[in-house]
C-alpha positions in Angstrom: -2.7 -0.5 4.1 -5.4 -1.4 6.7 -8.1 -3.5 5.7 -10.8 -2.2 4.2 -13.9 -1.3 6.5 -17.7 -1.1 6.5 -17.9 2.8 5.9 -16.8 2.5 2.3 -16.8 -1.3 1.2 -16.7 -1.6 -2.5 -18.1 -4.9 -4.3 -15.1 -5.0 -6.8 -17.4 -6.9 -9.0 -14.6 -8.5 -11.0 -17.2 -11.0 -13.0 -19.0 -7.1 -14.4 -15.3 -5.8 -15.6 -15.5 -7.2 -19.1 -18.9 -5.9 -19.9 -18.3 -2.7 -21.2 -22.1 -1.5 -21.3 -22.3 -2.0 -17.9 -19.2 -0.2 -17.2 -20.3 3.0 -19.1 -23.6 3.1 -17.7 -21.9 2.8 -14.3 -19.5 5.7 -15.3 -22.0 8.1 -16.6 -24.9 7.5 -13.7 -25.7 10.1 -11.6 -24.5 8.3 -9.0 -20.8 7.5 -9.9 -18.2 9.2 -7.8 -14.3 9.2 -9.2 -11.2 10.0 -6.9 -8.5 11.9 -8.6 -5.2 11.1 -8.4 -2.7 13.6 -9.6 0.8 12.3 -9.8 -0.6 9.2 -7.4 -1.5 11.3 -4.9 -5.1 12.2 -4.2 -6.8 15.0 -3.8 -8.2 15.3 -0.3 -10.5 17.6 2.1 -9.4 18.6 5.6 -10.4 20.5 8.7 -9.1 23.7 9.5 -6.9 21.8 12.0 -5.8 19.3 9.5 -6.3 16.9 12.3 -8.5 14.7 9.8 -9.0 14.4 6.2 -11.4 12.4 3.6 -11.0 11.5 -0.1 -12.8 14.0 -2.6 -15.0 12.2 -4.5 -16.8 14.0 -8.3 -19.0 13.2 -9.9 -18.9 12.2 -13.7 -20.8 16.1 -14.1 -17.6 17.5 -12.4 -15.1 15.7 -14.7 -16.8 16.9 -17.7 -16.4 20.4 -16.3 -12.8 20.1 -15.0 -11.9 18.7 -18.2 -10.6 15.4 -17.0 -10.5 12.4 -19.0 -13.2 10.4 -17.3 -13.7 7.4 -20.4 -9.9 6.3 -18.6 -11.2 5.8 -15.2 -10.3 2.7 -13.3 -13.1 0.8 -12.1 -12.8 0.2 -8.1 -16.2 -1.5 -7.5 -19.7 -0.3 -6.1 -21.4 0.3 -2.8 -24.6 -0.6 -1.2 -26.5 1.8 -3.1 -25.0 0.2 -6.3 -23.2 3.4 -6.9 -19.8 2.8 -9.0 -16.3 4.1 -7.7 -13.8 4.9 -9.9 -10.3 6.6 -9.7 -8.9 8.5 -12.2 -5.5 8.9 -12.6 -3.5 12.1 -14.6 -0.4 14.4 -13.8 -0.4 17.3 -11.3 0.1 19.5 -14.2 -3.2 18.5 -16.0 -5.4 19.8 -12.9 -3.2 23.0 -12.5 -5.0 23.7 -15.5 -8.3 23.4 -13.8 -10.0 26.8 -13.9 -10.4 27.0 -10.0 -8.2 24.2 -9.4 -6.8 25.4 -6.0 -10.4 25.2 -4.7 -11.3 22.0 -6.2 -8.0 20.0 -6.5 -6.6 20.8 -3.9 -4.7 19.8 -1.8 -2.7 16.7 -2.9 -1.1 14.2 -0.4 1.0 11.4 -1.2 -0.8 8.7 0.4 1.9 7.3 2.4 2.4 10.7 4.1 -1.3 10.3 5.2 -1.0 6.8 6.4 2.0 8.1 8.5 0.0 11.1 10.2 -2.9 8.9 11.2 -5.8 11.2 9.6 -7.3 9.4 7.5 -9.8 6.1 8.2 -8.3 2.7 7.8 -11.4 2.7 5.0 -10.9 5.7 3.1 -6.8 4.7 3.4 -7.3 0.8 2.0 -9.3 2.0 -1.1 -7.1 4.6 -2.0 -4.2 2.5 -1.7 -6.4 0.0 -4.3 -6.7 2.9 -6.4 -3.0 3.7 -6.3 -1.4 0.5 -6.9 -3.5 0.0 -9.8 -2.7 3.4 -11.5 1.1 2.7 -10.8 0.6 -0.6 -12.4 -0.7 0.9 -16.0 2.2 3.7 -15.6 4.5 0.7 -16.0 2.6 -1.5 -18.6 2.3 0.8 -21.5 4.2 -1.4 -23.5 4.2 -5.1 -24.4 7.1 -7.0 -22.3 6.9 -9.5 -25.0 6.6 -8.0 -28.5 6.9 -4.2 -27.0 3.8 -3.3 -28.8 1.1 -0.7 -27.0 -0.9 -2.4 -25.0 -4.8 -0.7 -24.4 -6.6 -0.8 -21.3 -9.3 -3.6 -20.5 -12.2 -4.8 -18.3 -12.4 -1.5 -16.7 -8.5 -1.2 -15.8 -7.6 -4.2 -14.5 -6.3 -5.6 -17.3 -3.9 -4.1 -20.9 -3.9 -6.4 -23.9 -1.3 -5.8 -26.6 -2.3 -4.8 -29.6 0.1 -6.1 -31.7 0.7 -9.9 -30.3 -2.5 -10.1 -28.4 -1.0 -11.1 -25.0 -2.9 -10.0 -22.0 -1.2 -8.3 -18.8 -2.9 -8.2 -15.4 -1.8 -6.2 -12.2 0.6 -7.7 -10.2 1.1 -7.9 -6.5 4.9 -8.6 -5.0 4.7 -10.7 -2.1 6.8 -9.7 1.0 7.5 -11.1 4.3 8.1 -9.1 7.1 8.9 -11.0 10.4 10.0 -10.3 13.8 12.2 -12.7 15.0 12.5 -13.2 18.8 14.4 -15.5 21.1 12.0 -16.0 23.9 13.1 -12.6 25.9 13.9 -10.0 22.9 13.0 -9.9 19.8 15.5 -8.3 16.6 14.6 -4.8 14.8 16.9 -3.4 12.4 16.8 0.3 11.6 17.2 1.3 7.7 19.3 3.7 5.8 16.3 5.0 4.8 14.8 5.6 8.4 14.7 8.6 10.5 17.8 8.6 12.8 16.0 6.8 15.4 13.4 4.3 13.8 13.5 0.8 13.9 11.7 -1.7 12.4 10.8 -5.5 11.8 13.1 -7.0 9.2 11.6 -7.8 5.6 12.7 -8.9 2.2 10.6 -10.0 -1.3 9.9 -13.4 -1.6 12.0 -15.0 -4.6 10.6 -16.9 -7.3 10.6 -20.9 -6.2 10.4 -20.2 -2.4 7.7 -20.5 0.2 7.3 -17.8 3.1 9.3 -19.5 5.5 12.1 -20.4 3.2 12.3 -16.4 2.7 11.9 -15.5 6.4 15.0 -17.5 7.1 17.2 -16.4 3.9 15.9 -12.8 4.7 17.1 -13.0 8.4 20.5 -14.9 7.9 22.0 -12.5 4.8 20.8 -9.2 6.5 22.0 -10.2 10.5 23.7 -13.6 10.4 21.1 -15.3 12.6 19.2 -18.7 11.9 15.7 -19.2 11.9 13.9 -22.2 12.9 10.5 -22.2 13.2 8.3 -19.6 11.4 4.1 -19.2 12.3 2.2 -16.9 9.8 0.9 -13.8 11.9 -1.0 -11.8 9.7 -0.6 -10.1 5.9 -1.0 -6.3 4.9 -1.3 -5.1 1.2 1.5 -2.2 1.1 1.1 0.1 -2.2 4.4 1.2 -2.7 3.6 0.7 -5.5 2.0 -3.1 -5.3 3.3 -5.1 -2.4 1.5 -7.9 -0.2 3.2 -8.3 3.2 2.9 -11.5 5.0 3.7 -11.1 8.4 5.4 -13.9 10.3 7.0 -14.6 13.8 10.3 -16.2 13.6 11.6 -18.2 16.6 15.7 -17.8 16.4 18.5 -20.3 16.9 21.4 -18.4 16.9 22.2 -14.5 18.5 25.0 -13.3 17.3 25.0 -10.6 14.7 26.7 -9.8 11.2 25.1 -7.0 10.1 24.8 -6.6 6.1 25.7 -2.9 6.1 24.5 -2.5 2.4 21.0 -3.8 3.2 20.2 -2.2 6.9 22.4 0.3 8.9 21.8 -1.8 12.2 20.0 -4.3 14.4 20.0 -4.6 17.7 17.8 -7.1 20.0 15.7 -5.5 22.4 13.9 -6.6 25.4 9.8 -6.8 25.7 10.1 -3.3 28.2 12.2 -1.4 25.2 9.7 -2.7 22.7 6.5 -1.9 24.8 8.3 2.0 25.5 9.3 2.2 21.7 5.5 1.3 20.9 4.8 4.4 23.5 7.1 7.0 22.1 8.6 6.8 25.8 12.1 5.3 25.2 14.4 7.4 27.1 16.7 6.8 23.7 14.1 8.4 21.6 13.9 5.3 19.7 10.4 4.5 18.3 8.9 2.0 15.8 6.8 2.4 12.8 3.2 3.1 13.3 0.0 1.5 13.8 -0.7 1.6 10.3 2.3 -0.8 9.3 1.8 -4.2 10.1 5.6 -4.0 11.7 3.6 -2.1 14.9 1.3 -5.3 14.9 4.1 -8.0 14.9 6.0 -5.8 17.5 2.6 -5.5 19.7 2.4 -9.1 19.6 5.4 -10.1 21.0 5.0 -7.5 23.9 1.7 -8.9 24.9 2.8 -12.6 24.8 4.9 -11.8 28.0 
């Protein structure tokens, strides 16, 4: 997601996350405001128009009346009135049983769906996807990967210790590089199975254990389209929380054209010229064809190689 902005930048505060006297005196100040996930997906506040939306923060007060578990919030950081943010994370079903919940908890919008329609700030987008990658993370570390033991939640949810063996788990974060690889003239976009019919995109592929980024940018490229890599220059990186990915964007100067297209890993790629890039960015491709968004780091790397003409 975009970087996080000056509207709502949090202090994470990671050296206060032990201390659990802080924490609860952070939680139950007057001042503490909690986002509500419900299913991952947070509950919002539009205009009529639903042109633009916000986050709907409570307060600790409201919790108490919705019923809500506040002692399991996960502890996102404070602002510059020292005022803590936490997320809180339960199942859609739990807040249907919010007397008044269609007023208050509602509606719900999976996050990427928001990112997508551009209504949302960059801000209010970057800390929500902070809030959801860490609330997928403890969906999937319930249990000890070691013993399989329970493991409870720590240091304000960003960390589960087993209670069995004692070993300690921490969030992780998959790094992924995403590059656009060019030629001089055109650069190479693939278009997904998952895609709509006529979206394509940068290639990208998870970094595998033992290999730097450029290694990947060049294994990535050659098993999905049969072209070689040389040179690689680090662009720029994105954290993506589906459900906890860091993208590292990278330009990738090819060696070879030709294609041979993995069919099982992307429907097609095609190289394209800066003028079908720069009308793709535009939504004016007399194709229809378009690219992601500017709220995917594949619009930037795209951008970038139509401005270098």
């Amino acid at each position: 997601m975009p970087t996080v902005g000056s509207t709502v930048m949090l202090d994470r505060l990671g050296p206060k996350r032990s201390d659990a006297e802080f924490l609860k005196s952070k939680l139950e100040a007057p001042g503490a405001r909690f986002l509500v996930l419900a299913d991952l997906k947070p509950v919002i506040r539009s205009n009529a128009q639903r042109t633009e939306a916000k986050l709907a923060w409570f307060s600790y007060a409201e919790l108490t009346e919705f019923g809500l578990p506040s002692a399991e919030a996960l502890f996102l950081g404070i602002d510059k009135a020292s005022n803590a943010h936490f997320a809180l994370a339960v199942t859609e079903h739990r807040t249907r049983n919010v007397p008044g919940a269609i007023e208050k908890l509602r509606p719900i919008v999976d996050l990427r769906s928001l990112a997508m329609q551009g209504i949302m700030s960059p801000e209010e987008l970057s800390l929500c996807g902070q809030a959801r990658a860490l609330a997928q993370w403890h969906e999937n570390a319930r249990c000890c990967g070691h013993c399989g033991g329970t493991t409870l939640v720590k240091d304000g949810g960003w960390k589960r210790k087993c209670w069995a063996c004692g070993l300690e788990w921490f969030p992780r974060t998959d790094p992924v590089v995403i590059m656009l690889v060019t030629d001089g003239s055109r650069c190479l976009l693939a278009h997904e199975h998952r895609y709509g019919d006529k979206m394509f995109s940068a290639l990208a592929g998870f970094i595998e254990p033992g290999e730097d980024i450029e290694h990947a940018v060049r294994r990535e490229v050659f098993e999905e389209t049969g072209v070689k890599v040389g040179e690689v220059k680090f662009h720029s990186s994105q954290p993506w929380p589906f459900p906890h990915s860091l993208m590292l964007g990278c330009i990738g100067q090819a060696e070879t054209t030709e294609l041979v297209i993995d069919t099982v890993e992307i429907a097609e790629a095609r190289w394209f010229t800066r003028q079908d890039a720069r009308l793709m960015l535009e939504r004016r491709h007399p194709d229809g064809l378009t690219v992601p968004g500017k709220q995917a780091i594949a619009n930037a790397l795209i951008a970038s190689f139509v401005d270098a003409a």
